[in-house]
VOGU-3710 file (C-alpha; in Angstrom, 3 decimals, decimal comma):
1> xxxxxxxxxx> -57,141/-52,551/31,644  -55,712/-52,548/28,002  -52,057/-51,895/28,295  -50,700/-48,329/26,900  -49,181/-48,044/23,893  -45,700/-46,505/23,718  -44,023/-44,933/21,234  -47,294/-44,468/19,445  -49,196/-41,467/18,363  -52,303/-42,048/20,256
11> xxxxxxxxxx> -53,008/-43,072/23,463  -56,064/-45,573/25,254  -59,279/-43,704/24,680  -60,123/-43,965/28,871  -57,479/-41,182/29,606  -59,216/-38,174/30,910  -59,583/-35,383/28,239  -57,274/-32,099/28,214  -59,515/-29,841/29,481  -60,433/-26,644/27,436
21> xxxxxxxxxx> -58,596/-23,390/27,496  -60,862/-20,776/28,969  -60,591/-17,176/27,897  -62,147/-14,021/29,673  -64,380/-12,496/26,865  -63,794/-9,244/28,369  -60,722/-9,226/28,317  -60,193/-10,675/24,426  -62,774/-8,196/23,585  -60,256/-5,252/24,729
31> xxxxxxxxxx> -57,315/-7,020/23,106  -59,247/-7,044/20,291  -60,083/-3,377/19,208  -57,300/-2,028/21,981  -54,427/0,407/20,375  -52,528/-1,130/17,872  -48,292/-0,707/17,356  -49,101/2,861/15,254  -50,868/4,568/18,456  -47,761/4,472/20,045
41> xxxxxxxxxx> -45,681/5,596/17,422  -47,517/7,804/15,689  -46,415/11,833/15,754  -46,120/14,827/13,831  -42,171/14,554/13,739  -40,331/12,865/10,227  -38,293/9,385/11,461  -34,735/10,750/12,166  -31,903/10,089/9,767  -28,924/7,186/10,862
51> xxxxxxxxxx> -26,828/10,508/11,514  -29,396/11,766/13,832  -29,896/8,945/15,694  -26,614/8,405/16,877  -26,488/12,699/17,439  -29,490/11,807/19,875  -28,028/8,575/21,352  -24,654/10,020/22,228  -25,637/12,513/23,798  -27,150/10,574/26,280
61> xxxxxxxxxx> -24,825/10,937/29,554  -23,021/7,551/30,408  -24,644/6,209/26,646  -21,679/7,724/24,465  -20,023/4,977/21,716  -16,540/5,457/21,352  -14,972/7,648/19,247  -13,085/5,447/16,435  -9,535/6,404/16,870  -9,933/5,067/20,589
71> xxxxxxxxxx> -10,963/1,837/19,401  -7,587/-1,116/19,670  -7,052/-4,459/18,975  -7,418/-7,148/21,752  -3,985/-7,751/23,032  -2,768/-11,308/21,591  0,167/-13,015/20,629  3,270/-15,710/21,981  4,977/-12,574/23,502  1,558/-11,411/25,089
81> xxxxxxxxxx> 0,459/-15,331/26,090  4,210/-15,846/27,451  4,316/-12,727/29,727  1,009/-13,459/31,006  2,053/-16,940/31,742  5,086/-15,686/33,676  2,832/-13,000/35,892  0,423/-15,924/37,042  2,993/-18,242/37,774  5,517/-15,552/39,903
91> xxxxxxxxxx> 1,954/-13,682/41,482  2,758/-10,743/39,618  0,519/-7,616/38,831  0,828/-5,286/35,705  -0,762/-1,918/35,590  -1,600/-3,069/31,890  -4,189/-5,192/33,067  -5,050/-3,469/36,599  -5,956/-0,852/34,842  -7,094/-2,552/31,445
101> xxxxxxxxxx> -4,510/-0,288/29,373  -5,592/-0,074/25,501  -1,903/-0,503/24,615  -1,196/-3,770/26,383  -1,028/-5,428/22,808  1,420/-2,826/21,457  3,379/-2,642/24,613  4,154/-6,377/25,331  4,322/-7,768/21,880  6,984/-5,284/20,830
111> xxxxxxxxxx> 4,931/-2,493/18,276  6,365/-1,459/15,147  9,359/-0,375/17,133  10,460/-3,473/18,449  10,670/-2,179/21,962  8,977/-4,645/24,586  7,831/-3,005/27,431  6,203/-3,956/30,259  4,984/-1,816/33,437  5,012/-3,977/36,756
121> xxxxxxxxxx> 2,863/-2,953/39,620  4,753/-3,985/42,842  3,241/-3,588/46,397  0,063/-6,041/45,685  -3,424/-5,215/43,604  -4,922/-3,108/46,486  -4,456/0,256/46,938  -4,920/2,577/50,270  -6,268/5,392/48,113  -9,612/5,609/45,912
131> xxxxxxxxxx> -8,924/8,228/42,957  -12,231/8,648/41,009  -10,444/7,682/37,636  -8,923/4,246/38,630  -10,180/0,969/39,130  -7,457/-0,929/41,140  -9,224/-2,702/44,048  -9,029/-0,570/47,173  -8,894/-0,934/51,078  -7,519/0,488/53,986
141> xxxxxxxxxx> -5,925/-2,617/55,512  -4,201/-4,177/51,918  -2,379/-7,700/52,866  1,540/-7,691/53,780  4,037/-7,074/51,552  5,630/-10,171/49,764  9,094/-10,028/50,909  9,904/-12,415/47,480  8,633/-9,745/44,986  11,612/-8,071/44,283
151> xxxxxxxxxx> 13,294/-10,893/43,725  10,415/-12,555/41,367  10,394/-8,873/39,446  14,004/-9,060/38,121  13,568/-12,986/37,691  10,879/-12,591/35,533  11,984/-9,243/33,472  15,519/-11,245/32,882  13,781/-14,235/31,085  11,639/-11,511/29,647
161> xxxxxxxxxx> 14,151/-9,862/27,658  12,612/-6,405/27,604  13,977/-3,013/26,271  12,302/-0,889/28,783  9,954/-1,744/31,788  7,802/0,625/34,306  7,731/0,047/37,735  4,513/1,245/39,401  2,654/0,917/42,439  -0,506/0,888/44,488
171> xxxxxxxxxx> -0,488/3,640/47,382  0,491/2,396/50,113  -0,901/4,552/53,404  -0,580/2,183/55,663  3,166/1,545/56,100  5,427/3,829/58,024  7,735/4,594/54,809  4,635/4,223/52,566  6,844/1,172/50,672  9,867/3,431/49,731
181> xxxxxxxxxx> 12,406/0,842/50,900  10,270/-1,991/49,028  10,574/0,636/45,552  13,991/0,615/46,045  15,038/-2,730/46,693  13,117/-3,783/43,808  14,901/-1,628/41,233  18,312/-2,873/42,950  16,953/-6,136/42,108  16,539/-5,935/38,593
191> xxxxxxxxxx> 19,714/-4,062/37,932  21,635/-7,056/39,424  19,910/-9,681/37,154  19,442/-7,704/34,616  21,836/-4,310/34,200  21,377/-3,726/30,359  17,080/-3,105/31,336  16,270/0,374/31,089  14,079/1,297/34,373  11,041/3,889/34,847
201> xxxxxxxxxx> 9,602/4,228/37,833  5,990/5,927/38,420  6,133/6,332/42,019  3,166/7,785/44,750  3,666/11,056/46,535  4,797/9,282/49,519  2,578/11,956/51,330  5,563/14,632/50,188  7,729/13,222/52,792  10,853/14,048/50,357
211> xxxxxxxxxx> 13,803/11,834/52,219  11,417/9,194/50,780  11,128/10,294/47,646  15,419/10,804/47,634  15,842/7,070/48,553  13,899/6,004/45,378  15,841/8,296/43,089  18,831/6,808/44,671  18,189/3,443/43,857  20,025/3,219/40,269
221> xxxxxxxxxx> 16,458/4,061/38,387  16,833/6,055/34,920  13,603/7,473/34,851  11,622/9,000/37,833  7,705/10,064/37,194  4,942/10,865/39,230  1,463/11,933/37,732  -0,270/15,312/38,872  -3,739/13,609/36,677  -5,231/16,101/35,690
231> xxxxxxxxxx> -5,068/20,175/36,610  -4,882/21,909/39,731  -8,771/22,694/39,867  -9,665/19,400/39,186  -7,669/17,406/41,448  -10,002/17,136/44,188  -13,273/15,760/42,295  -10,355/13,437/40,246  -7,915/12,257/42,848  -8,119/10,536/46,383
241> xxxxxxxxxx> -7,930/13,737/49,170  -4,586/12,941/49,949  -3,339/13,472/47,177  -2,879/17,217/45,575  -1,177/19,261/42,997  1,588/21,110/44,891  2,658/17,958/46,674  3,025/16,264/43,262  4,490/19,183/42,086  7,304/19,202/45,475
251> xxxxxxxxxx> 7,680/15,136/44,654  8,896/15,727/40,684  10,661/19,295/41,799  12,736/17,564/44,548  13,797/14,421/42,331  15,285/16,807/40,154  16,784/18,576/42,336  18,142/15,475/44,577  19,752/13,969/41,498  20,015/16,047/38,298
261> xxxxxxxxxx> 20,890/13,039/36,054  17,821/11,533/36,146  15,077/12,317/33,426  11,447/13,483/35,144  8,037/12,769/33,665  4,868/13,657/34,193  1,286/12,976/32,761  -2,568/14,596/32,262  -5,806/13,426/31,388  -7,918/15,002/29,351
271> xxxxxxxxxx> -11,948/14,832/28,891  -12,183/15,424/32,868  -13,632/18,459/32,224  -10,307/21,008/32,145  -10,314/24,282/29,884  -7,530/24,841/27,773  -6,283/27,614/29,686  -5,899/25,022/33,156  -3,940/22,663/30,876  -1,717/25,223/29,386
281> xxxxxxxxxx> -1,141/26,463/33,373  0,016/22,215/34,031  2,456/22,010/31,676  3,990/25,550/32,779  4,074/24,216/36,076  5,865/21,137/34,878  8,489/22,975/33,182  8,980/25,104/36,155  9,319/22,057/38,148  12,135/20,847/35,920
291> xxxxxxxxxx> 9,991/17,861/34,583  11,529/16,448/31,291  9,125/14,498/29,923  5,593/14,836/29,454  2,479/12,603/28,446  -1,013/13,996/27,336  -3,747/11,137/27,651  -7,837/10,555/27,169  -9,712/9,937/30,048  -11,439/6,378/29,602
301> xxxxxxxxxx> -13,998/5,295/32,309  -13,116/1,771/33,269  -16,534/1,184/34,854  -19,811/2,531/35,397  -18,707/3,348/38,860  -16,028/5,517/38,020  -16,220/9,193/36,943  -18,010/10,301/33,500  -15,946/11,180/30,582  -16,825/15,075/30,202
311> xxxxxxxxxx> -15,120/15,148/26,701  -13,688/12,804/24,194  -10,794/15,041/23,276  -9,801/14,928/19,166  -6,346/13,740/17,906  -6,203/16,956/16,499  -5,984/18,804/20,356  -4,273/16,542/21,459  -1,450/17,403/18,269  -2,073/20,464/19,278
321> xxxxxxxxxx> -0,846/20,005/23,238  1,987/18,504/22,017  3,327/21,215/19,843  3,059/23,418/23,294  5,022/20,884/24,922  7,750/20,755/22,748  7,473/25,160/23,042  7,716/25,237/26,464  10,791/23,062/26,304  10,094/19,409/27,511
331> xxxxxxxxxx> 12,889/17,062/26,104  9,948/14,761/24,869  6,478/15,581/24,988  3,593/12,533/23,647  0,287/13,862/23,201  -2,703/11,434/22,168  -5,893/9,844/22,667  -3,956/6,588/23,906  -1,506/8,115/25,278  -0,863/6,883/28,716
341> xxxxxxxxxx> 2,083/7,757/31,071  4,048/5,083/30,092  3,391/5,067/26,632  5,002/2,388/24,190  6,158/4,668/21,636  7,318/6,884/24,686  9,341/4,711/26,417  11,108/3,530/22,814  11,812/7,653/22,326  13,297/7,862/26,194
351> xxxxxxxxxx> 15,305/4,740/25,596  17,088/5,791/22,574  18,168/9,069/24,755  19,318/7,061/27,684  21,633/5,380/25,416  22,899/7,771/22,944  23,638/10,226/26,081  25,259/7,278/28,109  27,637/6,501/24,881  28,477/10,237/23,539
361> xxxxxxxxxx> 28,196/11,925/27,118  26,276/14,710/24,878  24,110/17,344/26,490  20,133/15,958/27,255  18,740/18,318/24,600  21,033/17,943/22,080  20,946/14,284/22,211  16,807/14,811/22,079  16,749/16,611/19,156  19,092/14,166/17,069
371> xxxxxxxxxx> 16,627/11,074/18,083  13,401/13,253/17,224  15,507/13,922/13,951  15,657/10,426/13,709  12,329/9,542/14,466  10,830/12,062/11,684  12,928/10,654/8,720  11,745/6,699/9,680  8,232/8,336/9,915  8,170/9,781/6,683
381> xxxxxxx> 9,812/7,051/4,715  6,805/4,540/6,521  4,439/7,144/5,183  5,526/7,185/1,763  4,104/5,938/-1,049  5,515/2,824/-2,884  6,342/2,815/-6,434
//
């Protein structure tokens, strides 16, 4: 046989031929004088405007765009890279990216304030409770504690060299002091390595066992918060059933009680579906409770497994919330559609207290009013315009 050519164009004329394509007439026939694309969108209705489209498309449940002042940078940089490094190498967890905060950026890299923060979650990356609103992994049997964490937390906050860091936590239901002693020996921890560190801690509810709750506040911590979320008719759809409003409420009243020196905080989200009357009743409650500080935040859906968004709340409401906070008498109150409870600009405000009141020995609100003072005229002279 003659030997095939390859490489070439054509091939030995004894190959079999391709045979030919066979089409149903029918069914070409139908194709054929079938609707065309302008049966299907033809209608009486004019094409909507680029306005009306969106109208339509947001209000779509689950298909809303953001609203642009939620919309942040993606959180890079060497001080960013650096503290991310560190986490990895120690097995750390932040809240920042548990909870894929929209301040991380801001937060770690410093902000226009030049206060580096950072807010450690201690206890592991699994939590005992499921809250609606949060996506930290959950489970009712979370691994043992790591006896080296406290340790590893100051280590890595004294090579750090923050201003101001947040210690957090998952719940922890299934230990007998619901990791009390593990909250306190990790603030111990970092004031040994690193005393000059200013130290928050957003603590459970320790299921309102309140011995528990004095052993944290006891542990050389500056700032003691818990979160009541959202308001009182609300907490049930938002929050995990163990947890409730008047327990929260006992947990920040008792701190306060237990050691007066200490400055308590609180936070809300709004867009959960809460009137303005329910929010006003919060931060009345909060005030009653002897809670200091206060934070105002929008709800953000992590996934499509969480909760809706009922509302994107505007900047201007949430200006609004924080003029009522300052009313009601809160040393600091931050209101905003970032806002989150521990909030960069926040925790620079709170710092600046801690250490004016530590040198002078002045009264809380006095001290408060001369940083807000402060904080007004370096606003103003930012927002000025340049010759």
């Amino acid at each position: 046989t003659a030997a095939r050519r390859y490489l070439a164009t054509e091939i030995d004329g004894d190959q079999p031929a391709r045979p030919e394509r066979r089409v149903r007439a029918g069914f070409a026939e139908r194709v054929k004088n079938g609707p065309g694309f302008g049966d299907f969108v033809q209608g009486t209705s004019p094409p909507l405007t680029p306005a009306q489209a969106l109208e339509k498309a947001t209000s779509i449940p689950g298909n809303s765009r953001l609203p642009r002042w939620l919309k942040t940078d993606i959180p890079v940089g060497a001080n960013v890279s650096r503290i991310r490094k560190t986490l990895r190498e120690l097995k750390l967890h932040t809240v920042c990216e548990e909870a894929r905060c929209p301040n991380m950026g801001e937060c770690w890299g410093g902000g226009k304030h030049g206060t580096a923060t950072a807010t450690i979650m201690i206890m592991g990356d699994t939590c005992t409770r499921g809250c609606r609103f949060c996506s930290v992994k959950t489970s009712k049997t979370p691994g043992a504690l790591d006896a080296n964490e406290p340790d590893n937390v100051a280590r890595a906050l004294a090579a750090w060299g923050l201003d101001y860091v947040v210690l957090t936590s998952v719940d922890r239901d299934d230990l007998a002091d619901f990791g009390a002693a593990h909250f306190a020996h990790t603030v111990r921890s970092i004031r040994e390595q690193a005393p000059q560190l200013m130290i928050e801690c957003l603590t459970p509810d320790f299921q309102g066992q309140l011995p528990l709750v004095e052993q944290v506040a006891d542990s050389g911590l500056d700032v003691f918060a818990h979160n009541v979320e959202t308001v009182e008719g609300l907490q049930r759809m938002v929050r995990d059933y163990r947890a409730n409003y008047k327990q929260s409420m006992s947990v920040l009243e008792h701190a306060k009680r237990h050691k007066p020196t200490l400055l308590t905080k609180s936070s809300i989200m709004l867009g959960v579906g809460e009137t303005d009357a329910e929010v006003l009743q919060t931060l009345r409650d909060l005030r009653a409770a002897g809670v200091d500080i206060v934070t105002l935040g929008q709800y953000m859906r992590p996934t499509k497994r969480h909760m809706k968004v009922h509302e994107y709340v505007t900047p201007e409401k949430f200006a609004h919330w924080e003029h009522v906070g300052k009313d009601l008498g809160f040393v600091y109150a931050a209101s905003g559609p970032l806002v989150r409870s521990s909030y960069k600009a926040g925790e620079f405000f709170i710092s600046e207290i801690l250490r004016k009141r530590a040198e002078a020995g002045k009264a809380m609100r006095n001290v408060a009013a001369e940083v807000a003072a402060q904080e007004r005229k370096r606003t103003n002279a930012e927002s000025a315009p340049t010759a």
